[in-house]
N, C-alpha and C positions, 0 to 999 in steps of 0.2 A: 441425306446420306452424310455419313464424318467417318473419318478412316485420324490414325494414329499416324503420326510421324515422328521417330526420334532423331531429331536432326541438328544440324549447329549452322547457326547465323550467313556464316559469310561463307560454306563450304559449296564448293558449286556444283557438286554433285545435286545437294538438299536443294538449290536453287531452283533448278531447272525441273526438279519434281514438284515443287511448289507453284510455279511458273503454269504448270499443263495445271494443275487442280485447279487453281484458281479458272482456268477458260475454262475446264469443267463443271465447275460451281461444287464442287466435293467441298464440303469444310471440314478442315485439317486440324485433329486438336497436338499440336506440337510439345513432345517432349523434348527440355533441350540436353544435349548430350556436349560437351566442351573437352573434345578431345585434350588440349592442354593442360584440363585439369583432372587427366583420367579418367573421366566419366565412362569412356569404352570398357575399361576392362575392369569396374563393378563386377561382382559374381552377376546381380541381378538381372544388367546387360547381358553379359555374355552368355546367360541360360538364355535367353531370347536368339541371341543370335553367336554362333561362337567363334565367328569373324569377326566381330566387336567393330562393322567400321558403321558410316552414315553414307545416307539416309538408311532407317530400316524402317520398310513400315506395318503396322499391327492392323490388320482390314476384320475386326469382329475374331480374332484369333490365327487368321492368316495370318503368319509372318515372310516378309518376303524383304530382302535387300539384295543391293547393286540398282544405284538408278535409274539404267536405261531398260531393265526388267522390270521395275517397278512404272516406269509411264507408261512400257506396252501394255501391262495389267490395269492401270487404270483406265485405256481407253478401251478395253477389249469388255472391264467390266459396267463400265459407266457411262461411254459415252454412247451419242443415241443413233449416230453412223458414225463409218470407221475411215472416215477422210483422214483425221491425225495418227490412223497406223492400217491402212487400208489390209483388204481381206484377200486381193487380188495378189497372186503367187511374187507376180513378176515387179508389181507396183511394190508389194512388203520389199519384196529384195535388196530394190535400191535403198529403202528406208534403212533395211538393218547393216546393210555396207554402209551405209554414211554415219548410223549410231558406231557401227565398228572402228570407222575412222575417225568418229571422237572419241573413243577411248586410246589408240594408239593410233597415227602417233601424234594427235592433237593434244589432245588432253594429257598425253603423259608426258611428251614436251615442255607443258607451262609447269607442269606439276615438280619436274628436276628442275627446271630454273627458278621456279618460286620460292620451294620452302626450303632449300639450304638456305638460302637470303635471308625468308620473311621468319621461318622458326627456330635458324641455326644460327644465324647472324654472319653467316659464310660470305665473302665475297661472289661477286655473278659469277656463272661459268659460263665463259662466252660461247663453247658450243652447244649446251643447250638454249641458247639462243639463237643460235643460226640452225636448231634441228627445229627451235617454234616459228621462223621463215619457212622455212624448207616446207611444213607442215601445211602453212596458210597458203604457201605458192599453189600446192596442190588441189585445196578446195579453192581457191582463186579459178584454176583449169575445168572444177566442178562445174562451176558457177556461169562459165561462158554461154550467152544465149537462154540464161533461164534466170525463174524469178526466185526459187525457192531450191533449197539445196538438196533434196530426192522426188521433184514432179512439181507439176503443174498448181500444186498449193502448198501449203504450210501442213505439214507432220512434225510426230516431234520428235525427227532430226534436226529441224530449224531450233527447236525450243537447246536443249544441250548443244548444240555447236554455237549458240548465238552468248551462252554463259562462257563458255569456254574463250571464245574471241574475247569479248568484253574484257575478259581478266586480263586476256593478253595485251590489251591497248594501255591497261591499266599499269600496267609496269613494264610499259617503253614500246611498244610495236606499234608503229608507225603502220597503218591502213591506207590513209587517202590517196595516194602516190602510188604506190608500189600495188597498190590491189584494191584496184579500182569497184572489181565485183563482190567483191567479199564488202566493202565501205559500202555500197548502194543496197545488199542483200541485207545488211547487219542494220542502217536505218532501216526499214522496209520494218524487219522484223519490231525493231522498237517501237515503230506506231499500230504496228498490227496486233499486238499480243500484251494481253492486261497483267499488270506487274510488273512491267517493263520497268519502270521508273524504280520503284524498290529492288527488284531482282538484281536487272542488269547495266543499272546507274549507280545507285548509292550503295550497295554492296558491291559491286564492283572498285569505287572508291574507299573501300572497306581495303578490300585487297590492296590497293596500287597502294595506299598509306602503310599496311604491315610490309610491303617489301621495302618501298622506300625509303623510313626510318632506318631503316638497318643496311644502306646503302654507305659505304663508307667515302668519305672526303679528302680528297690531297691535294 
């Protein structure tokens, strides 16, 4: 099986959809798309998709973007039981409340404190930094008494909240202290799930490096 993906390197959306294919064994033929240098809004692009954002992916003529719709479809298409997006009402539930809570207000937390920084050259704003605490406190509360962040194993709410944190450590959030469950869930995840080390290592270091160059000094 190979599915299309037009996606850009260190974006962590594309991450985390790359992240589940790979524990699926789908092989991904990767278009890359370089938001910075326009590549989204190509006519080409945008006749495919005319939200012009990443990942989007092209499955034999399906087109389908937004990430966390994009791994439901892969494991609903490809995979061979449905442990990483279970079929059970109540087990899916918690899953799609915890994709919901990375996309707000996890994920759009890092996303106003990162690219004023890392694409604008802006100074931090300090309270979208204390809304990316306020955030992690919350799945920290998640997290009390279990292993994995919606049930009893790994779904992939784990894979998208585990890209999301990562970045967030990456440009200054302090984990081992302050959120003890979220540091113990977030290794866990790193030895359990292949592409760890590319994903949510060295493109995570990907990010901390675009923000922090543009960190300014007094």
């Amino acid at each position: 099986m190979a599915v299309t993906l037009y996606s850009m390197s260190w974006s962590p959306p594309c991450r985390a959809v790359l992240l589940l294919a790979e524990e699926l064994g789908i092989k991904v033929n990767i278009k890359p798309i370089e938001t910075t240098k326009k590549d989204h809004l190509k006519p080409e692009f945008i006749k495919i998709n005319p939200q012009h954002c990443v990942p989007t992916l092209d499955d034999d003529g399906f087109i389908l973007w937004e990430s966390r719709a994009i791994m439901a479809y892969l494991v609903e298409q490809y995979a061979k039981e449905d442990s990483l997006y279970p079929k059970d009402p109540k087990k899916r539930a918690i899953v799609n409340q915890r994709l919901y809570f990375d996309m707000n207000p996890l994920f759009s937390s890092f996303k106003n404190y990162f690219v004023p920084v890392a694409l604008h050259k802006e100074d931090p704003h300090e309270p979208f930094f204390t809304k990316m605490q306020e955030a992690v406190g919350f799945f920290e509360k998640f997290l009390e008494g279990k292993e994995w962040a919606a049930g009893d194993n790994i779904t992939i709410a784990d894979y998208t909240l585990a890209v999301t944190i990562s970045d967030m450590q990456a440009v200054g959030l302090v984990l081992s202290h302050d959120y003890p469950n979220v540091t113990k869930w977030l290794d866990k995840v790193k030895a359990s799930v292949k592409g760890s080390e590319e994903q949510l290592v060295k493109q995570s270091k990907v990010m901390g490096h675009m923000f922090m160059k543009n960190l300014k000094t007094f």
